[in-house]
Structure formats: structure tokens, C-alpha cells
C-alpha positions as CSV (number, residue, x, y, z in Angstrom):
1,X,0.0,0.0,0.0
2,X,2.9,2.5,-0.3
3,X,1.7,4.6,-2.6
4,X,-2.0,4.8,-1.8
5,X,-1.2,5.4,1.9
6,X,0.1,9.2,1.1
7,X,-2.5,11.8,2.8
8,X,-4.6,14.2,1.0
9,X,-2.6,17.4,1.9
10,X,0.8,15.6,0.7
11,X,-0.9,14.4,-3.0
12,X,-2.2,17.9,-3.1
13,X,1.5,19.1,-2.3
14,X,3.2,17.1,-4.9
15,X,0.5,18.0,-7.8
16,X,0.8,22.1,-6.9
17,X,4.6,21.4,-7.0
18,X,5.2,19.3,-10.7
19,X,2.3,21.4,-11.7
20,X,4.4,24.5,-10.7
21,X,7.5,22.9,-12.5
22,X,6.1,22.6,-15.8
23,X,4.3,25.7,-15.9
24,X,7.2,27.9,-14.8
25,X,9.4,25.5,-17.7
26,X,6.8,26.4,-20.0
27,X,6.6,30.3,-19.0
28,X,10.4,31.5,-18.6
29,X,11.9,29.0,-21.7
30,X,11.3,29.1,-25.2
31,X,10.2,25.2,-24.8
32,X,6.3,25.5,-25.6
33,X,7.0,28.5,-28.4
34,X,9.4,25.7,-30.0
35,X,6.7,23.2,-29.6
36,X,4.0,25.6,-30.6
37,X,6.0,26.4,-33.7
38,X,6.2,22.5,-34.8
39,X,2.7,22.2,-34.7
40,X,2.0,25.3,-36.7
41,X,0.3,27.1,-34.3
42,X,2.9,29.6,-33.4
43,X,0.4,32.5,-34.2
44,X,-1.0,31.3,-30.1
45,X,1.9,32.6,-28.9
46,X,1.4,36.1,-27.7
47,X,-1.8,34.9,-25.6
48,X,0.6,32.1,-23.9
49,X,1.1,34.3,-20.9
50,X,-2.7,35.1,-20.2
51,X,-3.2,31.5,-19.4
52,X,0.4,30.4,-18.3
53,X,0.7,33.1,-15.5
54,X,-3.0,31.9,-13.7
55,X,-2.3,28.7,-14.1
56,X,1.1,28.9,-12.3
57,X,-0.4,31.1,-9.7
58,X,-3.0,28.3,-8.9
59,X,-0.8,25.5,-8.8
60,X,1.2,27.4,-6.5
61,X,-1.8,28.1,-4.1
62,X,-2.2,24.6,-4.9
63,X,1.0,23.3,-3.1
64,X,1.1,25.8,-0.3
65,X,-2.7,24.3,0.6
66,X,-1.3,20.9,0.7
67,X,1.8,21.9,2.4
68,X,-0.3,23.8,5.2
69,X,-2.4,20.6,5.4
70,X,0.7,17.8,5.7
71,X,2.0,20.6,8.5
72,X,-1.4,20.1,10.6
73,X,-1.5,16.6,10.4
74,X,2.3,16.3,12.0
């Protein structure tokens, strides 16, 4: 049951966090603007950051709500 067993707060934690990761990748590197460029639809680019800077915002409210919950279950 290792896996399974991990509490709420501390899934919660990890998703904010990786979520975080990517988004901040995705926001402050030329990765997805490469990648959007492949797929010929480079012309998305200049709206990237109206919906890459809200959804690094929420999964960073996201991982400090699962870090204040693992910190009240200890």
C-alpha cells in the first residue's frame, strides 16, 4: 500500500509542486513557443502568458494548501 497510503494534503502538495514545475518550464523557456511552432500554431503565442501566469499562480496556491495541510497533520 505505499503509494496509496500518502494523505490528502501531501498528493495535493506534490501536484501544486510538478504542476508548478512545468508551468514555470513552460513560462520563462522558449520550450512550448518551440513546440507551438512545430505544430504550426505559433500564431497562439502572444496569448501564452494570459493563461500560463494563472495557471502557475493556482498550482502554487495549490502546493502551499497541501503543504499547510501535511504541516497540521504532524
Amino acid at each position: 500500500m505505499g503509494r496509496n497510503s500518502s494523505s490528502g494534503g501531501e498528493r495535493c502538495f506534490r501536484a501544486g509542486l510538478w504542476g508548478s514545475i512545468i508551468a514555470v518550464i513552460c513560462c520563462f523557456t522558449p520550450a512550448l513557443v518551440i513546440a507551438l511552432g512545430f505544430l504550426g500554431l505559433a500564431a497562439l503565442t502572444p496569448y501564452l502568458d494570459y493563461i500560463l501566469f494563472p495557471l502557475l499562480a493556482g498550482f502554487l496556491i495549490l502546493a502551499l494548501y497541501g503543504w499547510s495541510k501535511t504541516k497540521e497533520q504532524k
